[in-house]
N, C-alpha and C positions, 0 to 999 in steps of 0.2 A: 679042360677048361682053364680057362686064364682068370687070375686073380684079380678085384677090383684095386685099383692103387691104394696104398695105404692113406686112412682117411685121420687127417692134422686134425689133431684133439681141440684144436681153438681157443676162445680165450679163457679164461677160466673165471668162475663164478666174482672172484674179489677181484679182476678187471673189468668185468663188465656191470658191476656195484659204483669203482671210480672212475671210470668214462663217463656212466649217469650222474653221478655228483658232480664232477668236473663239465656235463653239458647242461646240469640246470644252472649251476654259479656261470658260465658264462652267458646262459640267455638273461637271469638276473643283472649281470654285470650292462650288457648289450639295454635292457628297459632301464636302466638307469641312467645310461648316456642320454637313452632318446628323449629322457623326462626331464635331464638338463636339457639338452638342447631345442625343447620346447618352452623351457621357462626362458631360456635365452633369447628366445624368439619372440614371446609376449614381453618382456624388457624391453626390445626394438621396438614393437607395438607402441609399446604405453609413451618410449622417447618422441615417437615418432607424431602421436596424439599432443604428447604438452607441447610440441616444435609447433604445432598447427594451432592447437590454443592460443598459444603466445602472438606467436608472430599472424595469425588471423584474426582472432578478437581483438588484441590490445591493442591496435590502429582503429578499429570500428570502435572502441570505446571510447578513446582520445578524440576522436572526432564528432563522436556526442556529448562529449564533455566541453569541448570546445564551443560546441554549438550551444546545448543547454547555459553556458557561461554567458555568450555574446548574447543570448533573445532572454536571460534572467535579468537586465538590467533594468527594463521596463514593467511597471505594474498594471497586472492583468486588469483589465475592465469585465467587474464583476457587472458593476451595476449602471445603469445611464443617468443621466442627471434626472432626467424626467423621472425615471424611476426611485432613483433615493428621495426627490419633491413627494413625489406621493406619499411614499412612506413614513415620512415626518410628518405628513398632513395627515394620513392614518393615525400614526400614534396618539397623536392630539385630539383624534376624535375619537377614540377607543380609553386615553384616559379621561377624558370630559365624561364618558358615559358611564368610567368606575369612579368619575368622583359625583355625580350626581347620583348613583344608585350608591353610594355612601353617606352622601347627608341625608336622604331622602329615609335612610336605615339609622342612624347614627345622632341627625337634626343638626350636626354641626359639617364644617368642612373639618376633611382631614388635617394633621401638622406637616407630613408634609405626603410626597409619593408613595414612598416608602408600605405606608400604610395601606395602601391599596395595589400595591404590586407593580409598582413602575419606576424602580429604581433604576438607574443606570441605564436611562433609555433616552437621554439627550435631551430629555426635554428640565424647565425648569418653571416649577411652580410656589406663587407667590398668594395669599389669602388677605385680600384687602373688603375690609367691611365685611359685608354682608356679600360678598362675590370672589372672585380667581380671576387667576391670568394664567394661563401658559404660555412658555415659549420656549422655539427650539430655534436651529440657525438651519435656513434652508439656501442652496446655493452659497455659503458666507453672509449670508443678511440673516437677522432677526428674524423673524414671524412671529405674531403674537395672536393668541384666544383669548378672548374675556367673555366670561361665564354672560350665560342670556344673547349670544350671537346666534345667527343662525350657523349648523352644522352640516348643511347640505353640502357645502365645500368639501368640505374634511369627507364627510362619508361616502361623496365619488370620487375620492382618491382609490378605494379599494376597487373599483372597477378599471382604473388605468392597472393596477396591479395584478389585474386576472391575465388582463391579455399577456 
C-alpha cells in the first residue's frame, strides 16, 4: 500500500489569531469609509436643499414683497360711509340713554362722559340748563342731539348695523 502524501501542518494557531484581527480592523476600517461617505453624501443633500431654498423661494418672496409694497399704499375699506353714519347715530342714542338712566338715578346730569362710560367715543357733550346736547362729526359735518328729541332716528341706526 502506498502512503498518503505527506499532510502541510497549516497555519498555526498565532496566524490564524492575526489574519482574524487583521480582518475585523479592515472590515472596521471599510464601515468607516462607507459612514463617511454617506455623511458626504447627506452634505450634497442639505447643499443641494439650500441651492433650492435660495434660488426657489427667495424670488417667490421678492415678488410678494413687491406686490404686498405696491397694493399697501392704499387704506383698506374697513367700513362704508353709510356704515360709520349709523354708528355715530348709535353712539348718541346709546349715550342719551346712559345719561338719562343717570339723572333719573343721580337727579342731576352728569360733568361730563366720562362718568357714564363714553369717553373717547367722538362724541362731545355740553350741560346747558336743565338739558344736553350731544355731538359728533358725521361725514365731516356736525350732528347734534338735544336732550327731549325724539330718538327714533338714532335707535334705527342699529338696524342699518345688523345687516
Amino acid at each position: 500500500m502506498t502512503q498518503p502524501p505527506p499532510r502541510d501542518p497549516g497555519p498555526s494557531r498565532r496566524e490564524l489569531a492575526s489574519e482574524l484581527v487583521h480582518s475585523i480592523m479592515k472590515d472596521k476600517a471599510d464601515e468607516r469609509e462607507r459612514g463617511a461617505a454617506a455623511a458626504k453624501g447627506e452634505d450634497v443633500r442639505r447643499v443641494r436643499m439650500r441651492r433650492v431654498l435660495v434660488f426657489g423661494l427667495l424670488p417667490a418672496f421678492l415678488v410678494l414683497l413687491g406686490w404686498n409694497l405696491t397694493r399697501g399704499t392704499a387704506q383698506p375699506v374697513v367700513f362704508t360711509p353709510a356704515e360709520l353714519d349709523a354708528g355715530s347715530r348709535f353712539k348718541i342714542y346709546l349715550a342719551a340713554q346712559a345719561l338719562k338712566a343717570h339723572r333719573d338715578s343721580a337727579g342731576t346730569w352728569p360733568v361730563s362722559l366720562d362718568v357714564i362710560g363714553f369717553a373717547d367715543e367722538g362724541l362731545t357733550y355740553q350741560v346747558i340748563d336743565t338739558s344736553y346736547v350731544l355731538q359728533t362729526m358725521i361725514g365731516g359735518a356736525p350732528f347734534t342731539y338735544r336732550s327731549g328729541e325724539d330718538l327714533t332716528f338714532f335707535r334705527d341706526a342699529s338696524q342699518e348695523l345688523i345687516r
